[in-house]
C-alpha positions in Angstrom: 0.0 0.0 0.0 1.4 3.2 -1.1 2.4 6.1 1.6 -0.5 8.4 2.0 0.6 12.1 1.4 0.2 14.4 4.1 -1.0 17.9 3.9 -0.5 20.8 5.9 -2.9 24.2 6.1 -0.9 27.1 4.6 -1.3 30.2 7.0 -2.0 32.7 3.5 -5.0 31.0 3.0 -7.0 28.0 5.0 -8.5 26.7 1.9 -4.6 26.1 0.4 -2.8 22.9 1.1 0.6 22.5 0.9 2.9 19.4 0.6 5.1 19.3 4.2 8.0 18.1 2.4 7.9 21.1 0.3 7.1 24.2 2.8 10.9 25.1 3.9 11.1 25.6 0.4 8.5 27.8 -0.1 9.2 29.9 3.2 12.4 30.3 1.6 11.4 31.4 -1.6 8.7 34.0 0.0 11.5 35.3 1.9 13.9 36.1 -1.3 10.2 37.6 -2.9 9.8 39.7 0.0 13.5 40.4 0.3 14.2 41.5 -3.4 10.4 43.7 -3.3 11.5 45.5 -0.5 14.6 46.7 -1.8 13.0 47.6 -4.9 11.0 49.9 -3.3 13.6 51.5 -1.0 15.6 52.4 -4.2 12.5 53.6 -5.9 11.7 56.2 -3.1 14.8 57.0 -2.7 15.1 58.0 -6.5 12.2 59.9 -6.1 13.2 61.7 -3.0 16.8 62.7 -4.0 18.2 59.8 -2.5 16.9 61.0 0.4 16.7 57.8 2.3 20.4 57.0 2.1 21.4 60.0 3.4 19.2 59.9 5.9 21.2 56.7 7.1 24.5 57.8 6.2 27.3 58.3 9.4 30.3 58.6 7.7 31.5 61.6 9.2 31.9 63.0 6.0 31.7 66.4 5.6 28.9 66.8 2.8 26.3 67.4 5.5 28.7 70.1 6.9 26.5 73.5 7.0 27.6 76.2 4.0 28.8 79.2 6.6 29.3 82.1 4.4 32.8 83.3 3.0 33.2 86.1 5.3 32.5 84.0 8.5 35.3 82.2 10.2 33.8 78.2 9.9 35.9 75.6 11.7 35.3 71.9 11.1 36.6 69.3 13.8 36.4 65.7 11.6 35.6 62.7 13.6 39.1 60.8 13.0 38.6 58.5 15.7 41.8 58.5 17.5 43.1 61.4 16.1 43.5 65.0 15.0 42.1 66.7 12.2 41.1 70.3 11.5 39.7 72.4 8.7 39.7 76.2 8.8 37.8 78.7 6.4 37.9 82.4 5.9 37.5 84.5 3.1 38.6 81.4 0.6 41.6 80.7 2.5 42.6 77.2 4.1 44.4 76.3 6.7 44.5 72.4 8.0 46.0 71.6 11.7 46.9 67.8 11.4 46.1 65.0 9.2 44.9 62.1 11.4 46.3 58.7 11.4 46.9 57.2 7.5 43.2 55.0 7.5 41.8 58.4 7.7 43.1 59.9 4.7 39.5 58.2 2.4 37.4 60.7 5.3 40.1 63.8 5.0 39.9 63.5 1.4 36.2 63.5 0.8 36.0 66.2 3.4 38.3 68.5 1.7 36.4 67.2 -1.8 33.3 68.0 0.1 34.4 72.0 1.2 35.7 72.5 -2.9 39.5 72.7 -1.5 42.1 72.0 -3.6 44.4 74.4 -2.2 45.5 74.6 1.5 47.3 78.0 2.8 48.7 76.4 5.8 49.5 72.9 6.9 50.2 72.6 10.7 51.6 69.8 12.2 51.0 70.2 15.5 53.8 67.6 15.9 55.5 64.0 14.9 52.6 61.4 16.0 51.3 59.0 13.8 47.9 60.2 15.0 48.8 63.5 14.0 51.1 63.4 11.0 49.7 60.1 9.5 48.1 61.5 6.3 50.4 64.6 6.1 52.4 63.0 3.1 49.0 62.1 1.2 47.9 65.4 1.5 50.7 67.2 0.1 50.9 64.7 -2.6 47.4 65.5 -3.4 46.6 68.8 -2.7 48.2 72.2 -3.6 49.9 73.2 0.0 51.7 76.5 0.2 53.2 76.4 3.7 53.6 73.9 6.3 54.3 74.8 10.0 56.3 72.5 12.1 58.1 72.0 15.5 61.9 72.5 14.8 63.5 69.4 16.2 67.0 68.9 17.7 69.6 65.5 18.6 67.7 65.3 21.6 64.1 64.6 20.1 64.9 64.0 16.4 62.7 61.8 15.1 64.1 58.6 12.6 61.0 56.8 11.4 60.5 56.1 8.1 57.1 58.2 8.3 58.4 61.2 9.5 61.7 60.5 6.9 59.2 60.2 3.9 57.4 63.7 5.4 60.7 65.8 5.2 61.3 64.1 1.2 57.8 65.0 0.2 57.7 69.0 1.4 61.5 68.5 -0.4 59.8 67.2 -3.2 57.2 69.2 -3.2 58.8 72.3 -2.6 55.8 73.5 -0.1 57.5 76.7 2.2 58.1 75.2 5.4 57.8 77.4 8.6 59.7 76.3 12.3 57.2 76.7 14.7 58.2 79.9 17.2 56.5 81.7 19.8 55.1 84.9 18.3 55.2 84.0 14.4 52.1 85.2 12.9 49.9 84.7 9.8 46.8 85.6 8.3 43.9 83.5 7.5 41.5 86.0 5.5 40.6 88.3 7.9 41.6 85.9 10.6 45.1 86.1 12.5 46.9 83.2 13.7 49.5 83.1 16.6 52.1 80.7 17.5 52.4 80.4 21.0 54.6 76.9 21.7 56.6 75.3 21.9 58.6 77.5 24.1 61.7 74.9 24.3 62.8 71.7 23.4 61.6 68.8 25.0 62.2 64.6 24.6 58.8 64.3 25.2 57.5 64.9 21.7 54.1 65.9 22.9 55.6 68.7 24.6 56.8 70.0 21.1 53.5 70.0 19.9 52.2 73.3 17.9 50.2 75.6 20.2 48.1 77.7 18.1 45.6 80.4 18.8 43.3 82.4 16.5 41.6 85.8 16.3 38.4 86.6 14.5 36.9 90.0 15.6 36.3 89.6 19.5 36.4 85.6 19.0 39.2 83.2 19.5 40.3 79.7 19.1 42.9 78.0 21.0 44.6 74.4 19.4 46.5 72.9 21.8 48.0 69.4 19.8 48.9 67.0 22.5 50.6 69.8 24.9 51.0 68.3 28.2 50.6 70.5 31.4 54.4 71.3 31.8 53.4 73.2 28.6 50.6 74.8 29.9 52.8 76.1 32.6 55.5 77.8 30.7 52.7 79.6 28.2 51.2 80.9 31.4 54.3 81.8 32.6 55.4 83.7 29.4 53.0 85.8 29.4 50.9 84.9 26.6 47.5 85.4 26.4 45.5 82.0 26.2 42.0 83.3 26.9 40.2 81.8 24.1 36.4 81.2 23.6 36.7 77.7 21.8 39.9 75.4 23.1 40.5 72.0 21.0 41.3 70.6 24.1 44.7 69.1 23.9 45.9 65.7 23.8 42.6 63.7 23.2 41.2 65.0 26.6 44.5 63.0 28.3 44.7 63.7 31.9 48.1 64.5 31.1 46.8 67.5 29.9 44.5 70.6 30.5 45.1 71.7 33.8 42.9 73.6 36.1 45.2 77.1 36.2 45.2 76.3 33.1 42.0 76.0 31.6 40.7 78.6 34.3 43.1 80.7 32.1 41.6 80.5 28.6 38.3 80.2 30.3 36.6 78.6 27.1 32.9 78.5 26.4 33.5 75.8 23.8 35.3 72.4 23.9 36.0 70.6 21.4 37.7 66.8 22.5 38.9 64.4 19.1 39.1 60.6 20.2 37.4 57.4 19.4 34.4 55.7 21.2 35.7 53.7 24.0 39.1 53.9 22.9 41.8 51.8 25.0 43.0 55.2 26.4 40.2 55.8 28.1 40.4 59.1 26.6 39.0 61.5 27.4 39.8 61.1 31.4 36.7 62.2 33.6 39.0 64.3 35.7 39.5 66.5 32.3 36.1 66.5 31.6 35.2 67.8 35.2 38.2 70.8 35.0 36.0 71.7 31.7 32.6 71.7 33.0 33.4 73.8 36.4 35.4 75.8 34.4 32.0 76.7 32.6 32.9 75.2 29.2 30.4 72.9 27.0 32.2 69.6 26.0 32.0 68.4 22.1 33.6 65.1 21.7 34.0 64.5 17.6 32.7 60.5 18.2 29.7 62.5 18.9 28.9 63.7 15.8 28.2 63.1 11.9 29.6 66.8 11.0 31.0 69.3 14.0 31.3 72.8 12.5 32.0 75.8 15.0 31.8 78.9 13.2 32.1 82.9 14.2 30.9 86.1 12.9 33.4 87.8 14.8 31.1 88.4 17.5 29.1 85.4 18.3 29.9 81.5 18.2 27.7 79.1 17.1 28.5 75.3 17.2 26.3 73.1 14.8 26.1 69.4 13.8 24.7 68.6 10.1 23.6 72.0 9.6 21.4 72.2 12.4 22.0 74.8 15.1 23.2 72.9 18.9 23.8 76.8 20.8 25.0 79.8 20.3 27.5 81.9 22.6 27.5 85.4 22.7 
């Protein structure tokens, strides 16, 4: 006697039958259906919306969501490059970049500078001769038209023998880009911007202490960028004289401990700080006793992990900080 077949009720319809044998195949099949429908549709709104969809989804950090701040503002773009530095200045169609992140970055730097229309950059400061600082320094200048680059001078003490940094000094060779030794009191103008050396002061084995302390001027506003200065630093700018008082502080060293201390900061006595690491990075940066110095001190904390696109811009009178075009505060 031949094997009776056996039936099951489909679930679409009760009056269906379908063969057991047969109905992992035909979830399977319904799935691909449903699968291959779906994305159909997702492509076809998002045709019709001006791909509005995949933008809507899209955390790159990439600066094409950055907001257009007009020529004659000063716009200043912090670029999430996880674990290190990387920041874009505008101001009357002049450039200047202050680091160039680690070399996986570069893709991000690139399409952020593609992003802005810059071909050309003024000023190239590296703050000083970390990997997380330096990193994409040679693809830039290979890529880009760079007029001047800033640098710590170094001496026997600190020179620096890796092939990296070795490639760096070939390329601005190469190149023939202007190169500046960072010193206290050189200044230049970005547009209608002016830009200050302030360290480093001395030489110094550690070669965070030779990093490039920068501050800026626009109107009655002012940035501070502190590379990976470390509070022995801090000290000997206070002690010089200078004036660090600053509105918005790129806080230095990844918001390190090491860094940012409390005469310090009470010093500059920012409104605005901005901290570049990665999420949950293995230096635990940034360290909650910076963050605490920051917030009694009265400043807002911005960490770049934070956000798709930080801009901070000036119209030489107020500040604004804003993510993807839209507006977080203002400072007056």
């Amino acid at each position: 006697m031949a094997n009776k077949k056996v039936y099951t009720k489909g679930k679409r319809n009760p009056n269906a039958y379908i063969p057991k044998g047969n109905t992992k195949r035909f979830i399977t099949v319904s799935i691909i259906l449903l699968v291959i429908i779906f994305t159909f549709t997702l492509e076809y709104l998002d045709k019709k919306n001006g791909g509005a969809w995949q933008n809507a989804y899209k955390n790159t950090g990439i600066i094409e969501n950055y907001p257009d701040v007009p020529n004659s503002e000063l716009s200043v773009y912090f670029l999430d490059v996880e674990q290190s530095d990387c920041s874009i200045l505008m101001n009357n169609g002049k450039v200047l970049m202050i680091d160039t992140g680690t070399p996986d970055q570069i893709t991000k730097i690139r399409e952020a500078l593609q992003s802005l229309g810059i071909s050309k950059i003024d000023y190239l400061i590296i703050t000083h001769p970390h990997d997380d600082h330096m990193g994409g320094a040679v693809d830039v200048l290979e890529n880009y038209e760079v007029s001047n680059i800033i640098m710590p001078k170094l001496s026997k003490v600190n020179m620096v023998t890796t092939r990296a940094y070795e490639n760096l000094l070939n390329t601005i060779k190469k190149k023939q880009v202007h190169a500046i030794a960072a010193e206290p009191n050189f200044t230049f103008d970005l547009g209608n911007a002016k830009c200050t050396v302030l360290a480093p002061l001395s030489q110094d084995e550690n070669l965070n202490n030779m990093s490039v302390i920068t501050k800026i001027v626009f109107g009655s506003t002012s940035f501070l960028f502190q590379g990976d200065a470390e509070k022995k630093v801090e000290s000997a700018v206070l002690s010089s004289g200078a004036d660090v008082s600053a509105d918005v502080i790129k806080v230095g060293h990844h918001g390190s401990k090491t860094s940012s201390s409390k005469q310090y900061i009470k010093a500059v006595s920012p409104k605005v700080a901005v901290i570049s690491c990665a999420v949950q990075n293995s230096y635990g940066h940034p360290h909650k006793v910076t963050l605490d110095t920051l917030k009694n001190a009265g400043a807002d904390t911005y960490i770049t992990y934070q956000y798709n696109a930080l801009c901070v811009k000036s119209d030489g009178k107020k500040i604004t900080v804003l993510n993807d075009s839209e507006v977080i505060k203002s400072y007056e």
